[in-house]
BATORMI-334581 format. One record per residue (C-alpha): x, y, z; residue number from 1; residue in three letters. Coordinates in steps of 0.25 Angstrom, whole numbers, padded with zeros to 4 digits. Layout:
REM BATORMI-334581
<east = X; north = Y; up = Z; k = NUM; r = ALA> $
...
END
This chain:
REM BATORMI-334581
<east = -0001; north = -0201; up = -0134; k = 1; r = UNK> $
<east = -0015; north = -0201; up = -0135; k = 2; r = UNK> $
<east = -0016; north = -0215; up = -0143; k = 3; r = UNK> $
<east = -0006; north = -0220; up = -0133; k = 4; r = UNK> $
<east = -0019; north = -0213; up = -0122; k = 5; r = UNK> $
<east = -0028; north = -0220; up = -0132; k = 6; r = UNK> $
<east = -0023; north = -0235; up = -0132; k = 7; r = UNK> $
<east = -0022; north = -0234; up = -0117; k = 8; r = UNK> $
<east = -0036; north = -0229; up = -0115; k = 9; r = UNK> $
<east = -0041; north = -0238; up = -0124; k = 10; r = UNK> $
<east = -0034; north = -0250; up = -0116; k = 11; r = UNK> $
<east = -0039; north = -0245; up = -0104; k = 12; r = UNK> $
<east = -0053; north = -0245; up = -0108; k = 13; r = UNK> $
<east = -0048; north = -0259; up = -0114; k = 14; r = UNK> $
<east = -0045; north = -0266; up = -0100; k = 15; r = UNK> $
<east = -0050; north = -0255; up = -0089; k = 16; r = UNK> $
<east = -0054; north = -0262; up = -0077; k = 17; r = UNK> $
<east = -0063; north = -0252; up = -0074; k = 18; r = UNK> $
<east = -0063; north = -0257; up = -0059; k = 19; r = UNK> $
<east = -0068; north = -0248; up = -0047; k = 20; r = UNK> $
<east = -0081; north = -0246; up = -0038; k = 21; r = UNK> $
<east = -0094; north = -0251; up = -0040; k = 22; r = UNK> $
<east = -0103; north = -0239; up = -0038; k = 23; r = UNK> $
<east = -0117; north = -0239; up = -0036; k = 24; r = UNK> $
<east = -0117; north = -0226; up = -0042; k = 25; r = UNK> $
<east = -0121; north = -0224; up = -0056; k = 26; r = UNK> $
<east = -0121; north = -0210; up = -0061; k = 27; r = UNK> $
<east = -0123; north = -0217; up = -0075; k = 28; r = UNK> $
<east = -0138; north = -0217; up = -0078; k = 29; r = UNK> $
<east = -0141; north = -0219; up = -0092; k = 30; r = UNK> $
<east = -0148; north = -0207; up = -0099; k = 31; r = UNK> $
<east = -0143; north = -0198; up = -0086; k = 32; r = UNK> $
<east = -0131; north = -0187; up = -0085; k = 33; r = UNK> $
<east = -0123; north = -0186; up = -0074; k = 34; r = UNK> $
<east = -0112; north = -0177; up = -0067; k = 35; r = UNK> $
<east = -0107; north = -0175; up = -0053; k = 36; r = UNK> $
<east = -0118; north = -0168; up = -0047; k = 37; r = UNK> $
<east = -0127; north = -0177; up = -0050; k = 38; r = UNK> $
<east = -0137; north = -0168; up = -0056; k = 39; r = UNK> $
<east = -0134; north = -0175; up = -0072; k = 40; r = UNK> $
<east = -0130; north = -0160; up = -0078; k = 41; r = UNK> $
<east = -0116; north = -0157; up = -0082; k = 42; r = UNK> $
<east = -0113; north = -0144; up = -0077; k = 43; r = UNK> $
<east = -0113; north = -0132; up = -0088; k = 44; r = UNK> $
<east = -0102; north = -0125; up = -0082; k = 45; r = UNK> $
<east = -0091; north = -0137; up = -0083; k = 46; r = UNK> $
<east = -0095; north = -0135; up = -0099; k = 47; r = UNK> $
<east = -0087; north = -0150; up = -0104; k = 48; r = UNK> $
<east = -0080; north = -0149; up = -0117; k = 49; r = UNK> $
<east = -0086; north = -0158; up = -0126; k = 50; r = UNK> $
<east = -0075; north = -0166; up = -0131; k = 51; r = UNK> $
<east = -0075; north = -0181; up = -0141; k = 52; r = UNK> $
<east = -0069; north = -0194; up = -0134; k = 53; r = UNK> $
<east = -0059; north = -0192; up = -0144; k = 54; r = UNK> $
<east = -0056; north = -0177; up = -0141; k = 55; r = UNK> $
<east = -0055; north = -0180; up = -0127; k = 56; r = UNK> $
<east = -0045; north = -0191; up = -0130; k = 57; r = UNK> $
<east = -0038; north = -0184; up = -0140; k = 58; r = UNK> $
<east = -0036; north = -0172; up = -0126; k = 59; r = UNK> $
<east = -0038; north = -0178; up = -0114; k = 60; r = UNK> $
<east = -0028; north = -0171; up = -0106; k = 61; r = UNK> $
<east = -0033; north = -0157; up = -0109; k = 62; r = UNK> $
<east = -0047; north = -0162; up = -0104; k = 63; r = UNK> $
<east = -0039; north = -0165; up = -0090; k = 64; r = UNK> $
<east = -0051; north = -0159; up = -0078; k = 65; r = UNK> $
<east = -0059; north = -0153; up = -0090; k = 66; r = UNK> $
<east = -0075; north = -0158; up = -0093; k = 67; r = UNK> $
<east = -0077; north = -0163; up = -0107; k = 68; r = UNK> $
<east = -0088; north = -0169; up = -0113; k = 69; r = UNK> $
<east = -0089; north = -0183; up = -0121; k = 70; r = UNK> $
<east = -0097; north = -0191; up = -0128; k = 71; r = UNK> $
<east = -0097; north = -0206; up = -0131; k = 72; r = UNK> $
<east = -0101; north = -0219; up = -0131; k = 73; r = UNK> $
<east = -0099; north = -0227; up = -0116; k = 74; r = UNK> $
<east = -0090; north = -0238; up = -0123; k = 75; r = UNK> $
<east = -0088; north = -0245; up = -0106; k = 76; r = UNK> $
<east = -0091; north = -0241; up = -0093; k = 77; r = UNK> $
<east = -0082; north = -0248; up = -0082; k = 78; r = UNK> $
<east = -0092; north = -0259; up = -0078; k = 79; r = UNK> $
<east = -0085; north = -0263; up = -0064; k = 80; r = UNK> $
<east = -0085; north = -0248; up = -0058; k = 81; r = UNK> $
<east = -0093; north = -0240; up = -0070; k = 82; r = UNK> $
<east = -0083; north = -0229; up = -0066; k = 83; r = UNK> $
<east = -0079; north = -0226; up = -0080; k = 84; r = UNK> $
<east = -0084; north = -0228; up = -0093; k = 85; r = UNK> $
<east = -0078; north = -0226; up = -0108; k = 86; r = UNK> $
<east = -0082; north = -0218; up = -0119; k = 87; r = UNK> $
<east = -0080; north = -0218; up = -0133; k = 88; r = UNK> $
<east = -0083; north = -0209; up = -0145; k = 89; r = UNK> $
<east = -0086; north = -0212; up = -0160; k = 90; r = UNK> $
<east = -0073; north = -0218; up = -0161; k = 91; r = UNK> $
<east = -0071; north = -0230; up = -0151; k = 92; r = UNK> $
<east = -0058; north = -0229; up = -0147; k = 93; r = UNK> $
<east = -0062; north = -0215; up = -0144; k = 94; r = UNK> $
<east = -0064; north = -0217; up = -0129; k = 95; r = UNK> $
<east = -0063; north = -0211; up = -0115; k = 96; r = UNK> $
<east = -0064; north = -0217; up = -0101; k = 97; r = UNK> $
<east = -0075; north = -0209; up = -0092; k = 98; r = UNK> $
<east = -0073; north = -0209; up = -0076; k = 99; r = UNK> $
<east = -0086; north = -0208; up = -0069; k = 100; r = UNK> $
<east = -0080; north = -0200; up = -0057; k = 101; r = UNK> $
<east = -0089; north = -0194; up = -0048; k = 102; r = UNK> $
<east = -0099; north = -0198; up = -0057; k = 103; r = UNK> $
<east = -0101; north = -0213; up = -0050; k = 104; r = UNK> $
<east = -0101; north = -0224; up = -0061; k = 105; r = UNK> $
<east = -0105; north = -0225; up = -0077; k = 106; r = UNK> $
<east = -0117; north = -0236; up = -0079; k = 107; r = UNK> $
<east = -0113; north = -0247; up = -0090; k = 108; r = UNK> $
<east = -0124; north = -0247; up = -0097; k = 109; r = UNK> $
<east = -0119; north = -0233; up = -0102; k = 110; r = UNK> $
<east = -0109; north = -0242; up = -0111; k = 111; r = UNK> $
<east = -0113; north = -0238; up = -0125; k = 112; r = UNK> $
<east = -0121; north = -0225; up = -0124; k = 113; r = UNK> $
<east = -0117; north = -0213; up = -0128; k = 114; r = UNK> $
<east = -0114; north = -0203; up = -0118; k = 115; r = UNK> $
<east = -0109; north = -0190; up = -0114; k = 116; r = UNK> $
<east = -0100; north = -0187; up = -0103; k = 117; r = UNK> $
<east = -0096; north = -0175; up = -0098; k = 118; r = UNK> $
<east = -0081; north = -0177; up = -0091; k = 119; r = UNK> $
<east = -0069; north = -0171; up = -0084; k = 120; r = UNK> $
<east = -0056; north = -0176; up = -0091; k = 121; r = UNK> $
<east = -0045; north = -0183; up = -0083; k = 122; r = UNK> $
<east = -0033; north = -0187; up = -0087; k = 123; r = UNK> $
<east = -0023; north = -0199; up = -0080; k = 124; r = UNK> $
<east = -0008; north = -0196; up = -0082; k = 125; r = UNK> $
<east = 0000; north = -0208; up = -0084; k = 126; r = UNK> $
<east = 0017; north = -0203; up = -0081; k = 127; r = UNK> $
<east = 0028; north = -0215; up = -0078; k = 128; r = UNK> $
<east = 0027; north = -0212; up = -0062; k = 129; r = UNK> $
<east = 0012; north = -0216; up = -0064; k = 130; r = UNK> $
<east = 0016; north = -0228; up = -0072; k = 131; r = UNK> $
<east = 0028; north = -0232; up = -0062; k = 132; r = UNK> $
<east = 0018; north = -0230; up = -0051; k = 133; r = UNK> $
<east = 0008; north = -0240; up = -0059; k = 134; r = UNK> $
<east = 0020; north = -0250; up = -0061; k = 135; r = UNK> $
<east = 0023; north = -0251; up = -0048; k = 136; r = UNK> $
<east = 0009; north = -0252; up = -0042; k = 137; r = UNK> $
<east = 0006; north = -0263; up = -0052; k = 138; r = UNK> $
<east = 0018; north = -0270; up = -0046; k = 139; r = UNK> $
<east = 0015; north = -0275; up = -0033; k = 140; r = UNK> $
<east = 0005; north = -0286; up = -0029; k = 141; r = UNK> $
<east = -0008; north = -0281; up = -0034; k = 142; r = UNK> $
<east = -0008; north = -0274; up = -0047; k = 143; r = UNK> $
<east = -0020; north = -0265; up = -0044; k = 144; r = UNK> $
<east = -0015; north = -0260; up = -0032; k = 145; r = UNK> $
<east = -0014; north = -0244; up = -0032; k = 146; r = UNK> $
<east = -0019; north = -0244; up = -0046; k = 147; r = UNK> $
<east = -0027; north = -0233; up = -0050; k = 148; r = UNK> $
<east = -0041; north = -0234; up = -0058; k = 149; r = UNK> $
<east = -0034; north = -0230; up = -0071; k = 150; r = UNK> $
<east = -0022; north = -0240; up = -0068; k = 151; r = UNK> $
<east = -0032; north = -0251; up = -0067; k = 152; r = UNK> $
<east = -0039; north = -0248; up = -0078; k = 153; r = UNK> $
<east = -0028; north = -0249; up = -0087; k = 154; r = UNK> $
<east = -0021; north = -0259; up = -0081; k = 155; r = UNK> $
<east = -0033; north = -0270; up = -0080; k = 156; r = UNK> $
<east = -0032; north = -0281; up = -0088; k = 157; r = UNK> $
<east = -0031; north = -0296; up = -0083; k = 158; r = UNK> $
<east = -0036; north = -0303; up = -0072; k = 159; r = UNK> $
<east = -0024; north = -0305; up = -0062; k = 160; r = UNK> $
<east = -0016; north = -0295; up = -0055; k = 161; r = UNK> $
<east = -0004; north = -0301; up = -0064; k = 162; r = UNK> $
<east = -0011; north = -0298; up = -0076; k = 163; r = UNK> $
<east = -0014; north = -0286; up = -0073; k = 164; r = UNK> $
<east = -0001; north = -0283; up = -0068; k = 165; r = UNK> $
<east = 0003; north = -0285; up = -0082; k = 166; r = UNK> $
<east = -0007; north = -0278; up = -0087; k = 167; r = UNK> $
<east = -0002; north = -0265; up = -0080; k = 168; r = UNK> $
<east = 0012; north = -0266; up = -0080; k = 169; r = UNK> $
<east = 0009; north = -0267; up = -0096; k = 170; r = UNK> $
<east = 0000; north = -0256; up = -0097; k = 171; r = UNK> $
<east = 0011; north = -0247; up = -0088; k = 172; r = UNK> $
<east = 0021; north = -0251; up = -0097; k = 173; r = UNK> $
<east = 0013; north = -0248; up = -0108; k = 174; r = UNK> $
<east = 0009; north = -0235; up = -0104; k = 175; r = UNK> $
<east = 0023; north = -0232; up = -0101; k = 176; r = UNK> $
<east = 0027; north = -0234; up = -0115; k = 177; r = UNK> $
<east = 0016; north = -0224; up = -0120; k = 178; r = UNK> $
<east = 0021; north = -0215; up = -0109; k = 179; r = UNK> $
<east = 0034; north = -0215; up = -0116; k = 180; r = UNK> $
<east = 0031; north = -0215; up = -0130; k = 181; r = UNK> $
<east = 0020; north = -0202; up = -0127; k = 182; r = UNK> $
<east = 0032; north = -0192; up = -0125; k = 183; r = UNK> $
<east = 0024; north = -0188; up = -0113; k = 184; r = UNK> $
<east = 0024; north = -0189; up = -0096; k = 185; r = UNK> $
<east = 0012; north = -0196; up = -0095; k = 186; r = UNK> $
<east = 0000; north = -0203; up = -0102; k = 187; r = UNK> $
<east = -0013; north = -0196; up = -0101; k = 188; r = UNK> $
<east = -0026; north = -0205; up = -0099; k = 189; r = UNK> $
<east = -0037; north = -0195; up = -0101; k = 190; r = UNK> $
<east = -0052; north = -0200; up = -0097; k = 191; r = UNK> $
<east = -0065; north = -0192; up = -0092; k = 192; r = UNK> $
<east = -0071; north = -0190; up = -0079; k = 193; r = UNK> $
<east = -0087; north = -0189; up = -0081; k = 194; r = UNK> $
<east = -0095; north = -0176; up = -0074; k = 195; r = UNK> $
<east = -0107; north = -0180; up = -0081; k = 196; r = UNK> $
<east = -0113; north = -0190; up = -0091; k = 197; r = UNK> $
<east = -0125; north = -0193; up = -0101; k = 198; r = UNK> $
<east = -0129; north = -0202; up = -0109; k = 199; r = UNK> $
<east = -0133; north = -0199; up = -0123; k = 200; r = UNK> $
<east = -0145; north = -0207; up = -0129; k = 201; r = UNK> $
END
């Protein structure tokens, strides 16, 4: 299961759109920490569990609504609406996918540095009523319509709505298959939602 969790993360980071608003906002400043409250400290009481890239991948379930702490090296951030970025560990295909959440945006010029990110886990649960209801969203005129981020993100590849109509129905049926060969109810898609960040020189 989680080499099936791995191939499709690592496709998704592959051809993620990474579409979304433009904000003017950039809670990324280089050299800076960040959290919520604007202040740049993580709060001492929500004491993160400091986990590897590969830990947290190896687990990501049990991380659900809990802050850990990784670090790594910005591999991408989402250049269209810097609302995400991937990091990686000592092993490249050791990676996970950050959401910037309340956080605003992640600044591109952070690809390559090394940071640390402190990050509640989230988890999206892929069952055969999600992937029917993909199905039929991606049957109708437009593609996109009613997609979610996620759905995008993994179903972005071509140029025309007919390609990429392909392109989802083929990564549905894909993931249908893994669904059955996992033995299990649904496919877990694990990635973090940043509370805070620094960058280490």
């Amino acid at each position: 299961m989680l080499k099936i969790v791995a191939i499709i993360a690592m496709s998704m980071l592959l051809i993620a759109g990474c579409s979304g608003d433009n904000s003017t906002d950039q809670a990324a400043e280089t050299g800076q920490s960040h959290d919520q409250g604007g202040n740049g400290q993580t709060h001492a009481a929500d004491h993160p569990v400091p986990l590897t890239i590969a830990e947290f991948n190896a687990g990501g379930e049990e991380y659900e609504g809990k802050l850990v702490e990784v670090t790594g090296t910005v591999d991408h951030v989402c250049k269209h609406s810097g609302k995400r970025m991937f990091i990686r560990g000592d092993d490249p295909e050791d990676r996970v996918k950050i959401e910037a959440g309340e956080l605003g945006t992640f600044d591109v010029a952070l690809e390559g540095s090394k940071v640390k990110v402190v990050a509640m886990g989230t988890v999206m649960k892929m069952d055969n009523a999600y992937l029917d209801n993909w199905a039929s969203e991606v049957s109708g005129e437009d593609p996109a319509a009613g997609c979610t981020e996620e759905q995008k993100e993994i179903a972005k590849g071509g140029g025309d709505a007919g390609e990429e109509h392909e392109s989802a129905m083929s990564q549905i049926n894909a993931l249908r298959r893994n669904l059955a060969e996992s033995g299990r109810e649904y496919l877990a898609f694990c990635s973090l939602e940043a509370r805070s960040f620094e960058e280490i020189k």
